[in-house]
N, C-alpha and C positions, 0 to 999 in steps of 0.2 A: 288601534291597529298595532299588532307587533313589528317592533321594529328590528328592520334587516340586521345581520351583520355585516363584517367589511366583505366575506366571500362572495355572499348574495350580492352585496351593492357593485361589487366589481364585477360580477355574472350578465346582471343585469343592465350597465352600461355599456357590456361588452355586448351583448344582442341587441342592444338599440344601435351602436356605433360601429354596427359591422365592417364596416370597408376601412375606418380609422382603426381600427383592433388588428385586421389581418396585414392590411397595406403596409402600419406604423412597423410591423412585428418585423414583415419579413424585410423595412428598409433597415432597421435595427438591426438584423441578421446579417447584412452584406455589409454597413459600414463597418462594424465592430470585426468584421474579418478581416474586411479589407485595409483598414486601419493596422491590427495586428500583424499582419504581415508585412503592411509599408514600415513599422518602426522595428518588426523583428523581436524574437525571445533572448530577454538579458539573462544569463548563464552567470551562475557565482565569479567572482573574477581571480584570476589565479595570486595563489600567496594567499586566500584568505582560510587561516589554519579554523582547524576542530577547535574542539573542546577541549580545555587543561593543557595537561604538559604536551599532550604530541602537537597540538595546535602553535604553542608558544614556539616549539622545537622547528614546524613547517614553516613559521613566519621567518623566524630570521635566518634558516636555511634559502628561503624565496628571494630576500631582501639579500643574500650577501652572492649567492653564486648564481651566473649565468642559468636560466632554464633549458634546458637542452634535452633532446630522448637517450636512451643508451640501449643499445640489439646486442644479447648475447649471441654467441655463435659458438656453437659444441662442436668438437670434435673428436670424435670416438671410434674407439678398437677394439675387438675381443680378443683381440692376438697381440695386436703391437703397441707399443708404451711409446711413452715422450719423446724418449732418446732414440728410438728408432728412424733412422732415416727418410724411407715414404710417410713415416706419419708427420715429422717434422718439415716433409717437404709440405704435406696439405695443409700444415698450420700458416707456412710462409706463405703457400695461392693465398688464402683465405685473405693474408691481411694485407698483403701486395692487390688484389682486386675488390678492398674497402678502401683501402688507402687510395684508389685511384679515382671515387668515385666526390664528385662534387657538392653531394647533399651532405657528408661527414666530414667532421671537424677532427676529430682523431682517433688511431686506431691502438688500444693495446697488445701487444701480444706477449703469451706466455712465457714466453724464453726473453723476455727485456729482464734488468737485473730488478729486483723489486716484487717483481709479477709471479714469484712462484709459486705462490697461493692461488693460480689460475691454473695449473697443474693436479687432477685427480691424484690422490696419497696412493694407490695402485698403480697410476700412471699412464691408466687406458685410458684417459679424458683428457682433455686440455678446454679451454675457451678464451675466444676473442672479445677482449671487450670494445664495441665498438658506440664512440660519442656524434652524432649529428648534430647538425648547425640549428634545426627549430626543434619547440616545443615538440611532446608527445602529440598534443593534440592537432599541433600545424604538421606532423611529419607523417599521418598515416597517409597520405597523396605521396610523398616523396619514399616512403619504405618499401616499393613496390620493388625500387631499384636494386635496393641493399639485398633482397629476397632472389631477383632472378640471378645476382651473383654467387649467393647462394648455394641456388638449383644449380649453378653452371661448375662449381666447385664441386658441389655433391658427383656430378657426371666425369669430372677430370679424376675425380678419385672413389671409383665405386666399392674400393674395398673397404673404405671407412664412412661412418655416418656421419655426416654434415649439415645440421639443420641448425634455425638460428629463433629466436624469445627473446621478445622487448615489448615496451609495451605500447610502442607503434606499430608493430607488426601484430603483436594479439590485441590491439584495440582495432584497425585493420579487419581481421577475422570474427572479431565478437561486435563489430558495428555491421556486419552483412550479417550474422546470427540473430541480432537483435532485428534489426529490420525485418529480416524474412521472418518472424514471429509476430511482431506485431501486424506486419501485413495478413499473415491469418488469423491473427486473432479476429482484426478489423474482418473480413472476409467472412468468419463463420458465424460471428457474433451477429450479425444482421440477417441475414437469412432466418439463423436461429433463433432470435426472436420474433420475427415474421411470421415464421411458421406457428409458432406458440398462440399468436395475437388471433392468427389465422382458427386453431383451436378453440380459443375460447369464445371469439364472438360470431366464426361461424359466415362469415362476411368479411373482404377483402377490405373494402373501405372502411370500416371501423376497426380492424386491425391494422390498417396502414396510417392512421389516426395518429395513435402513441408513439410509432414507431418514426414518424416523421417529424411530431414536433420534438423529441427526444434526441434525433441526429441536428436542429436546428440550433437548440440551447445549446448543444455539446461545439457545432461549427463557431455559434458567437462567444464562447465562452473562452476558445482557442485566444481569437481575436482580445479579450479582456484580458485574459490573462499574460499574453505580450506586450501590454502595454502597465501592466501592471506590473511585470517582472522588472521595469525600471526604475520602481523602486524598490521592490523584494525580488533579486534575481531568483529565478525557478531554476534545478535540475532538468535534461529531457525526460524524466520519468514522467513530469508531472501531467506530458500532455495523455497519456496511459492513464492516469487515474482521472482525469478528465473525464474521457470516455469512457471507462469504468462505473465513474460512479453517477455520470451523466446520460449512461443509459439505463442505469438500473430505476435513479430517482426518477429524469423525467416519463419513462413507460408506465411507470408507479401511479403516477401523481394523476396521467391521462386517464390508466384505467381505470382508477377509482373511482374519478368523476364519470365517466363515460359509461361505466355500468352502472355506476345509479341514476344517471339518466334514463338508459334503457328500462329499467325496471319500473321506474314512476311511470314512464311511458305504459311498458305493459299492466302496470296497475289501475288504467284508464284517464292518465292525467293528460289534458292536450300537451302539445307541444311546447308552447310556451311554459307552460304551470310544470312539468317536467324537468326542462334546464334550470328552471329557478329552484328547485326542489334539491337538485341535485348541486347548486351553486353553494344552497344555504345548510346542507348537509355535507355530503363529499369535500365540496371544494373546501369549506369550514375544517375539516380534517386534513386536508392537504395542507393548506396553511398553517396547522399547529405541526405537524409532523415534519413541514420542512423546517420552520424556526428550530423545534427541536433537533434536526440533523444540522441545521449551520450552526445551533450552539455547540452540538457534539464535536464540531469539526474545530470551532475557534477553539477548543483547547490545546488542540497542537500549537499554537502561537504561545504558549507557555513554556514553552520547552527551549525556546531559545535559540533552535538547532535553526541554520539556514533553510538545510532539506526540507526539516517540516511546516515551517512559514510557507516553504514554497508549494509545499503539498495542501498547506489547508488554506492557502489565497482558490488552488485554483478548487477545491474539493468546495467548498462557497460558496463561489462564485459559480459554478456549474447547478446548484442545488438553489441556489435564488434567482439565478436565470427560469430554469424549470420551472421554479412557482409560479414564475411572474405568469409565464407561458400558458402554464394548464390553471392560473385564476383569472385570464383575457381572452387569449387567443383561441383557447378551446373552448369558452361559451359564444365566441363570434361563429367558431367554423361549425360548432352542432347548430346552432340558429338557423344558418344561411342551410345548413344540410337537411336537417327535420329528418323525418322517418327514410328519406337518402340515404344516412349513413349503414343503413342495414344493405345497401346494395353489393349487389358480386356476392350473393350467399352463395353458399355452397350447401347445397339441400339436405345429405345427410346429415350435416354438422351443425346447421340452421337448427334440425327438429329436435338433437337432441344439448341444445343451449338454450334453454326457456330459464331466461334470466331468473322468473320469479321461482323457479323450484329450488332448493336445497340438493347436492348430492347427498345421492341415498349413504355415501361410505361417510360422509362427513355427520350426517343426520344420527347412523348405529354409533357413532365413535361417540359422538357428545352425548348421547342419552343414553350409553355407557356409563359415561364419565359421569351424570347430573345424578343418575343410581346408587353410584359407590363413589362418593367428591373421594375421602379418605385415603379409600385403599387408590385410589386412581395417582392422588397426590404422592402418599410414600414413592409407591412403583416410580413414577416418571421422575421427581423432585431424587430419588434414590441412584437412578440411573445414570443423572445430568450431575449431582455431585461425583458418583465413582469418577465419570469421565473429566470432571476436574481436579480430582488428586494428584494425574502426572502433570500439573503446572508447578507441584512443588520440586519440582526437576529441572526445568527449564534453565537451560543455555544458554544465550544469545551473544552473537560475537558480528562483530561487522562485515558485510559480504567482500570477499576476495577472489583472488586465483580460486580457491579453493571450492566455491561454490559453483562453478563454471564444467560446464559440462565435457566429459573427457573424449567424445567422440572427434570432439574437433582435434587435426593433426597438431594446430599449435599447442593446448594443452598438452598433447601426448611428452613432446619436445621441452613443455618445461617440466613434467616429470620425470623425465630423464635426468634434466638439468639439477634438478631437487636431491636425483638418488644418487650421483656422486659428487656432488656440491649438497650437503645440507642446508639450507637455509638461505641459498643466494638470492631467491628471486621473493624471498619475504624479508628480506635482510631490517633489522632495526636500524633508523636513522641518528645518529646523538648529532645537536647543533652544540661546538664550545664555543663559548664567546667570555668577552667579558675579563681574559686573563691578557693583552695587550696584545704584543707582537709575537704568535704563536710560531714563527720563524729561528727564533731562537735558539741556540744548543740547549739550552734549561728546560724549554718547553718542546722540542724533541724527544727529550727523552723523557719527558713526564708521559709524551702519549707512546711513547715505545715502550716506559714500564705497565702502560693501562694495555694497551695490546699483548704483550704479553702475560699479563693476568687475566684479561676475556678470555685466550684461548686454555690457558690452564685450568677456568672455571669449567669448561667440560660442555657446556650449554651452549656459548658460542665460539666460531668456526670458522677457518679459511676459507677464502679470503676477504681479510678486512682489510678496508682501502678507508686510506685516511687523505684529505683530500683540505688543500689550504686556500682561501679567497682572494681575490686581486690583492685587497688591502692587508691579508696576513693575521687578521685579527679574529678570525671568522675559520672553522674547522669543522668540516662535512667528515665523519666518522660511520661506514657503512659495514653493519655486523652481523651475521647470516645467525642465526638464532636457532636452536633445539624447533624441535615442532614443525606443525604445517600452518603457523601463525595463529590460530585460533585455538587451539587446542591446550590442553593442562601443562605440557610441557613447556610450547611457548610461553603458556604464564609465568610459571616457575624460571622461565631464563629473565625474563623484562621484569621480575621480581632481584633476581639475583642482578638485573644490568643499572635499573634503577637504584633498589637497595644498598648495593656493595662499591660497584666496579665508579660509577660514576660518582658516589661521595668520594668515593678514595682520587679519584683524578682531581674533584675541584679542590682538597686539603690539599694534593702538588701542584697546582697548578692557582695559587693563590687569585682570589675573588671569580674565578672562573661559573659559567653555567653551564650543565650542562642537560639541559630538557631530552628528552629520547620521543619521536616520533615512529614510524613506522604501521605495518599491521595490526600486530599485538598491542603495541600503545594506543593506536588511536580506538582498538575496540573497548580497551581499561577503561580510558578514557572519556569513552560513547556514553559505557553501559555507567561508567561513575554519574555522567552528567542524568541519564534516564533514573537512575534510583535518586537520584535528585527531587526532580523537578517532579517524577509521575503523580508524588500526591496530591501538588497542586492541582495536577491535572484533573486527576479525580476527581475532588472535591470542586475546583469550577464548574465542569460537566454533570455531575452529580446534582449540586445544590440548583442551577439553574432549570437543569431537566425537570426539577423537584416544584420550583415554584411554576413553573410553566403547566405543568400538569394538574397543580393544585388549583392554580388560576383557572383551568377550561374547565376538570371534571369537580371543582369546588370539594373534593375527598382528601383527608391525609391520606385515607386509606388506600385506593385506589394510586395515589401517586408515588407513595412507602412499596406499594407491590410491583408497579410496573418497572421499577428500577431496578429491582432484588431480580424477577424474571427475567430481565434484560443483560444485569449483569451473569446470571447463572447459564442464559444460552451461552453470552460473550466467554465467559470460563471454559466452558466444556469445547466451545471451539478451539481452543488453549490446549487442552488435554486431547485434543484427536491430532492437533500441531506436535506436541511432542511425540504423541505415538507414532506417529508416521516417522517425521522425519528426522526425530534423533533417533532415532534405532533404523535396521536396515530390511525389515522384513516386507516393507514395500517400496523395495528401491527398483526392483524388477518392472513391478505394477506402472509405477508413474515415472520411471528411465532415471534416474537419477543416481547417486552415490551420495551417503548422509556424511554430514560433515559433523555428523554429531550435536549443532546448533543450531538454533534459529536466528532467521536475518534478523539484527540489533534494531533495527526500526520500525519491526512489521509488529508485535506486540502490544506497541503505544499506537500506531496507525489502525489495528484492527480495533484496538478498545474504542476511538473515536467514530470508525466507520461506520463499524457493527452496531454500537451503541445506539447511533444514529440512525439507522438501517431498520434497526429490531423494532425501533419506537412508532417505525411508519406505522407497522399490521396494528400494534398494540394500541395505537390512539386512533386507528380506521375502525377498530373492533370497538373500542370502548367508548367514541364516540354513537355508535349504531346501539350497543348498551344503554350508555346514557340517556338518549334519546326516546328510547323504548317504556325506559326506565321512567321519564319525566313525562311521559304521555297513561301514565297510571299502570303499567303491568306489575306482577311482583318483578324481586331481583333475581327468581328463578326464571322467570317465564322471557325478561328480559334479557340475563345472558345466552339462554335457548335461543333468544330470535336472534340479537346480536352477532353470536357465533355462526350462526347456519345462514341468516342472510348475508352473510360477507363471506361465507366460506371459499365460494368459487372463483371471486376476484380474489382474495389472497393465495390462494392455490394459484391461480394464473401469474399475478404478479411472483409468487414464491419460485414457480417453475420460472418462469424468463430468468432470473436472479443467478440463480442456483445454475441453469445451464450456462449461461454468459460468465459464471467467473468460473465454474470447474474449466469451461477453453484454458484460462490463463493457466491453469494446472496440467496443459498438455506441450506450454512450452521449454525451452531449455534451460533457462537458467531458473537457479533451483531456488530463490527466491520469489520467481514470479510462480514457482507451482505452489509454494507456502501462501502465496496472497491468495492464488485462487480457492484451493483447498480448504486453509483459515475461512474466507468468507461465505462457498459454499456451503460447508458444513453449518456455521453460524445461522444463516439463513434458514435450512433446511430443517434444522433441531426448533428455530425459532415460530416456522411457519407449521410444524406438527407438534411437536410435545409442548411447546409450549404454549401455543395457542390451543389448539383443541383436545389437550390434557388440563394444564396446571393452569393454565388461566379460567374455566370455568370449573374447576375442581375447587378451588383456592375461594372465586367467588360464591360458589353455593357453600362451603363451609363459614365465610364470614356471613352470606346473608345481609341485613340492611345495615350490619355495621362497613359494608362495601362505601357506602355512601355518609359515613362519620366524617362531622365538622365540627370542629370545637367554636361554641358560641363567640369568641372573642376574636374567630376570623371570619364573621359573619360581616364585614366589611367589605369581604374581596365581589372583585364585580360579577354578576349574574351571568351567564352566557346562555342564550337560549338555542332552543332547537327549532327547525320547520317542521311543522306537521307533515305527513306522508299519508298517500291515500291508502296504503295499509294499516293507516293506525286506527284510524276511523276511531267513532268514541271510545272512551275508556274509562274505567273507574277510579274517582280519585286515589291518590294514594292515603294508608291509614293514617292517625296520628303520629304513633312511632315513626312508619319511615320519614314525616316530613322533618320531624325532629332530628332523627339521625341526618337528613341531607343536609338541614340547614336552611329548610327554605318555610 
C-alpha cells in the first residue's frame, strides 16, 4: 500500500475528527484575538534611531532633549511685509492666542531678537514657531485646539493667510486619510472577492468557503501578532499587510484544494475517495507553496531593519496560519458538507463551471504555445526582459512629506511653507556632542562660524535654529536643506553638510560628533543599509527556495527554472514600478504627483512577497505536471494536462489577487498605490505570460531533460503522488525518461 503523505494524513484525520477540526479552529480563532487585544500591538519605542549616522544622530538627540511636537504657523501677504503694521499686528494675535493656550510650552515669534531667520527674505512671510508640552504622537488629541486658534486668527485677519503645519496637526489629517482608506480598502476587498468566488464556482457556499476561512486566519493572526510584537514591536502598517497577504494566500490555499475536490468528485470519485484525493494532491501543493512563501517571507529578518522584522513576523505568521487552516479545517467542513457545498448555485453560472473542462481561451493559447515552444519563448521571455531594463534606473528614497497627497489642505500649507522657507519642514538634524560644555564663548562661536558657512554653502538656508540641552553638552542643530529631501539636490546638500561643514565644526570644536539625521540622511542611510544586506537576502531566499523545490520535484531542472521565471516576473514588476511612478505620465490615471522615487522599502518587500506569491501557481502547476508526469504520460502530454487542468483555478485565484491589490492602488498615499500596482502587475504577468507562455514553452523545449537528476543526489527522498481517476492506466515511462528522473 502506498503510503500517504503528511497532506493526506492531515486531510484524512481531519474528516474523521470533524467537530475536533472545526470546534478546535474556530476556539483558536477567538482566543488568539482575544488575547491580542487584551495585551495590545507593541509599537517600536521612541528614540530607537535607523540605520548608520541618522540613527546614531536620532538616538542622542532622544536621549538629551525633552520630546515635544512643534506647529508652524504662516503668515502671509501679497501686499504687505514684516514691518508693516496690520501685518505685525496678526503676528502678535497669532502668538498672544498660542501663548494663552495650556497644551503649549512655548511660543517663538518673529520679531524676538535672534528669530530673524523666521522672516521670508521678501518679507511677505513671517512664522510662529510654536513648541507643545507632549510628544507628536500624544498631541494630535490636543492639536485640535492650537488649529481652532488658528481658524479664529485667520477670521480676525482676513486680509492675510494664516494657516498652521506640524506634525501633530498633519499627523491629525493624515491619521483620518489613512483610516478612511483602509476602511475601503477593507470594504471593497470582500465583496470583491466574493463576487470573484461567486464566478468561479458558480455556487454561494463554495465561494463563501475561501472567503471565510481566509478573513478567519487574517482575525487570529491580528491576535498573534500583538502578542508577538512584545518581542518584535510592529509598525501600524503591518496590520494592512496582514490582510493583504492573508487574503490573497488563505483564498489561494482554499481554492485549490476545493477545486480539486470538485473535479475528482465530478471524475466519478465517491465523496470520500475525492477529499482524500484532493488532500494528497492539492493540499500536498499547498503545503510546499506556503513553506515556500514563509521562507520567502523570513528573508526580510535579514535585513535587520525593525520595519521589516515586523512586516515578515506578521507576513508568517498570516501564511502558516492559512496552511494550518486549508490542511484541517477545510478537509473537516467539505467532509461534514459533501456534494452540500455546490448549494445556492446560480444556474447560469453553475452550467458554464464544469470543473472537468479546460477554457477554450486557455486550451488555443497553450497549443499555441506547445506548436512554436521557440518562437513563443523569444516573444514572451523578450517582452518580460524589455520591461525589466527601467529597474536599472531606479530611485528609492524613504517615504516623506513629499509622498503625501496634495489634495489634502494641510499638505497645500506646508507647500506654501516650503516656497518661501526652503527647506524648513525637511530641515536636516545634526546632534553635537561630545566636545563638553557647548555653553561656552569658544564653543559659541565655533557654531556661529559653522552657521555661517551652511548658509554661505548655498544648499542650506534660514532658519537655522541651534538649540542647547538641559545639561549643555548636547546641541540640536536644525538645517532647512536644498531640495524636497529626497531628491538629487537634497543629496548634494547632505553630501556637502556631512562631507565639509560638519568635519570642519568637529576640527573647532575639539573631540566633537557630529552625526546628521533628518529626511535625506535617513534615506542615505536606509538605501546604504538595503545595498547591504539585499544580497543576503537573495541568496537565503534563493538557495532555500532551490532546495525545497529540488526536494518535491526531485529536478535541478525544474527548480533552476522555476526561480529564473519567478525572478523575471518579479523584475518586470520593477520596470512597470519605474515606468509609472518615476515619471509622470500616469499621474493623472492613478491621482497622484511622482516624487520621482520609489518607496525605500517596497522593493526588498515585493522581492520577498512576489517571490513567494509567484511560487504558489508554479508549484500548483508543476506539481499537477509532475504527477501526470509519474503516472506515465510523455513531458508533452503532461505539461498539456497540467497547464490546462489548473488553468481555471489559477485564473480565478490570479483574478481575486490582481483585483484586491490594484484597490490598494486607488488609495492616497502614494506608496500604498506602488504596493498595490507592484503586486498587481507581478501577479498578472505571473499568472499569464508566464504560466501559459514560458512555462510550457521552456518545458517542451527541454523535454525529459525537465526531469534531470544527477545520480549522486539520488539520495534525496522520494515524494509520491495520488493516483486521480483521470489517470486511469498509463504507459510506463521509457528507459530514458526514468534515467533522466532519477527514479
Amino acid at each position: 500500500m502506498q503510503k500517504e503523505n503528511f497532506a493526506a494524513r492531515a486531510g484524512r484525520w481531519s474528516a474523521q475528527h470533524r467537530k475536533k477540526a472545526i470546534f478546535g479552529w474556530i476556539a483558536f480563532v477567538i482566543v488568539a484575538f482575544m488575547a491580542g487585544n487584551m495585551v495590545g500591538t507593541q509599537a517600536p519605542k521612541d528614540g530607537e534611531g535607523g540605520p548608520g549616522e541618522s540613527g546614531r544622530a536620532e538616538q542622542v538627540l532622544y536621549d538629551s532633549f525633552p520630546e515635544s511636537a512643534t506647529e508652524t504657523i504662516l503668515v502671509q501677504s501679497p501686499g504687505l511685509t514684516a514691518d508693516d503694521p496690520a501685518f505685525r499686528a496678526a503676528v502678535d494675535d497669532v502668538v498672544r492666542r498660542m501663548d494663552g493656550l495650556p497644551e503649549v510650552r512655548s511660543v517663538d515669534s518673529p520679531y524676538e531678537q535672534g528669530n530673524e531667520g523666521q522672516i521670508a527674505q521678501r518679507g511677505h512671510a513671517a512664522i510662529v514657531q510654536v513648541e507643545l508640552t507632549k510628544t507628536e504622537d500624544d498631541a494630535e488629541d490636543d492639536v485640535g485646539a492650537l488649529l481652532a486658534q488658528t481658524r479664529a486668527a485667520q477670521s480676525a485677519h482676513p486680509d492675510l493667510r494664516i494657516e498652521q503645519f506640524g506634525g501633530a496637526s498633519a499627523g491629525k489629517a493624515l491619521s483620518k486619510m489613512f483610516g478612511d482608506d483602509f476602511k475601503k480598502a477593507e470594504f471593497l476587498s470582500i465583496p470583491v472577492t466574493l463576487i470573484i468566488l461567486v464566478f468561479a464556482f458558480g455556487a454561494f457556499i463554495a465561494a463563501g468557503i475561501p472567503l471565510l476561512l481566509a478573513l478567519s486566519a487574517v482575525m487570529a493572526t491580528l491576535g498573534l501578532v500583538a502578542l508577538g510584537s512584545h518581542v518584535f514591536p510592529v509598525e501600524e502598517n503591518v496590520a494592512s499587510v496582514v490582510l493583504l497577504i492573508g487574503l490573497a494566500v488563505g483564498v489561494d490555499y482554499t481554492l485549490f484544494y476545493l477545486r480539486r475536490e470538485r473535479e475528482e468528485r465530478a471524475a466519478g470519485r465517491s465523496e470520500e475517495a475525492a477529499l482524500q484525493a484532493a488532500a494528497a494532491t492539492s493540499g500536498r501543493a499547498v503545503l510546499i507553496s506556503g513553506l515556500t512563501v514563509m521562507i520567502a517571507m523570513a528573508g526580510m529578518f535579514i535585513t535587520g531593519d525593525p520595519t521589516f522584522v515586523g512586516m515578515g513576523m506578521g507576513a508568517i505568521m498570516v501564511v502558516g496560519v492559512s496552511l494550518v487552516a486549508s490542511l484541517t479545517v477545510l478537509p473537516a467542513i467539505l467532509s461534514k458538507l459533501g456534494d452540500k457545498v455546490d448549494r445556492g448555485r446560480i444556474p447560469f453560472l453553475m452550467r458554464k463551471r464544469d470543473v472537468s473542462k479546460t477554457p477554450r481561451m486557455w486550451t488555443a493559447v497553450i497549443d499555441a504555445v506547445l506548436r512554436k515552444p521557440l518562437v513563443s519563448m523569444l516573444l514572451a521571455g523578450g517582452l518580460l526582459l524589455a520591461l525589466c531594463i527601467p529597474v536599472l534606473g531606479m530611485k528609492t528614497s524613504v517615504p516623506g512629506i513629499e509622498t503625501l497627497p496634495r489634495s489634502l489642505p494641510v499638505m497645500q500649507t506646508y507647500d506654501r511653507i516650503q516656497a518661501v522657507f526652503p527647506g524648513k519642514e525637511i530641515e536636516a538634524e545634526m546632534a553635537v556632542s561630545g566636545a563638553g560644555d557647548l555653553s561656552t564663548p569658544q564653543a559659541q562661536a565655533a557654531l556661529a562660524r559653522f552657521r555661517r558657512a551652511a548658509v554661505a554653502s548655498g544648499v542650506i538656508h534660514e532658519p537655522i535654529q541651534i538649540e542647547l540641552s538641559r545639561s549643555r553638552d548636547v546641541a540640536r542643530v536644525l538645517l532647512p536643506i536644498d531640495g524636497d529631501g529626497t531628491n538629487q539636490r537634497s543629496q548634494d546638500a547632505l553630501a556637502v553638510l556631512r562631507g565639509e561643514l560638519a568635519p570642519a565644526l568637529r576640527a573647532d570644536l575639539k573631540n566633537a560628533e557630529t552625526p546628521v539625521a533628518g529626511t535625506t540622511a535617513g534615506t542615505k542611510d536606509f538605501n546604504d543599509l538595503m545595498n547591504e544586506r539585499i544580497p543576503y537576502v537573495f541568496a537565503f531566499v534563493l538557495s532555500l527556495a532551490f532546495l525545497l523545490l529540488l526536494v518535491t520535484f526531485r529536478s535541478i531542472v525544474l527548480a533552476v527554472k522555476a526561480i529564473l521565471l519567478n525572478l523575471l516576473s518579479v523584475g518586470a514588476a520593477y520596470g512597470v514600478l519605474v515606468l509609472v511612478f518615476q515619471h509622470t505620465w500616469a499621474e493623472k490615471l492613478l491621482d497622484f504627483e511622482s516624487t520621482g522615487a520609489i518607496t525605500s522599502w517596497l522593493p526588498l518587500f515585493l522581492f520577498v512577497v512576489l517571490f513567494g506569491l509567484s511560487m504558489d501557481y508554479h508549484v500548483f502547476i508543476l506539481s499537477r505536471v509532475r504527477e501526470a508526469y509519474d503516472r506515465g504520460m510523455s513531458t508533452e502530454q503532461a505539461v498539456a494536462h497540467g497547464i490546462k487542468s489548473t488553468a481555471s483555478t489559477v485564473t480565478s485565484a490570479a483574478i481575486i489577487m490582481v483585483a484586491v491589490f490594484s484597490i490598494f492602488a486607488t488609495l492616497s498615499a502614494i506608496e500604498f498605490k506602488q504596493l498595490g500596482i507592484g503586486l498587481a502587475v507581478a501577479i498578472l504577468i505571473d499568472a499569464t505570460i508566464v504560466r501559459a507562455v514560458l512555462l510550457p514553452a521552456t518545458m517542451k523545449l527541454l523535454d525529459d531533460w525537465n526531469w534531470y537528476l544527477p545520480r549522486w543526489l539520488e539520495w534525496l527522498p522520494r515524494v509520491t503522488h495520488e493516483p486521480s481517476v483521470e489517470g486511469g492506466a498509463m504507459a510506463p515511462q521509457d528507459e530514458r525518461q526514468r534515467e533522466l528522473a532519477g527514479v
